[in-house]
C-alpha angles and dihedrals in degrees: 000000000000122000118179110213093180090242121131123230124209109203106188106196089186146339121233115214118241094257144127096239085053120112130231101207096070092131089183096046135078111212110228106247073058093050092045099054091048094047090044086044086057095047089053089050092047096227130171113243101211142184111267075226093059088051098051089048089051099235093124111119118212127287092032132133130204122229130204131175 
């Protein structure tokens, strides 16, 4: 059973390093320039970073956002 919480959840596969051997055609990694501006883009907002499990349990509170890697 799906239930939708209306929070959104970030799943990083990998992260490619910032460097010049590094390809641009990962389609399952975030380079990490990438990975820095969203992550700078969560602390302005003040957001929660939270368990998928937390979410799923519904103890997220609001403005909260879920994090895999």
């Amino acid at each position: 059973m799906t239930r939708l919480t209306g929070v959104p959840i970030l799943d990083y596969h990998r992260i490619v390093p910032a460097t010049p051997s590094a390809t641009s055609d990962d389609r399952f990694g975030v380079r990490e320039s990438v990975l820095r501006q969203q992550l700078q883009l969560i602390r302005e907002r003040r957001m929660a970073v939270v368990a998928p499990e937390e979410i799923v349990a519904g103890r997220a509170p609001g403005n909260s956002v879920g994090l895999t890697v």
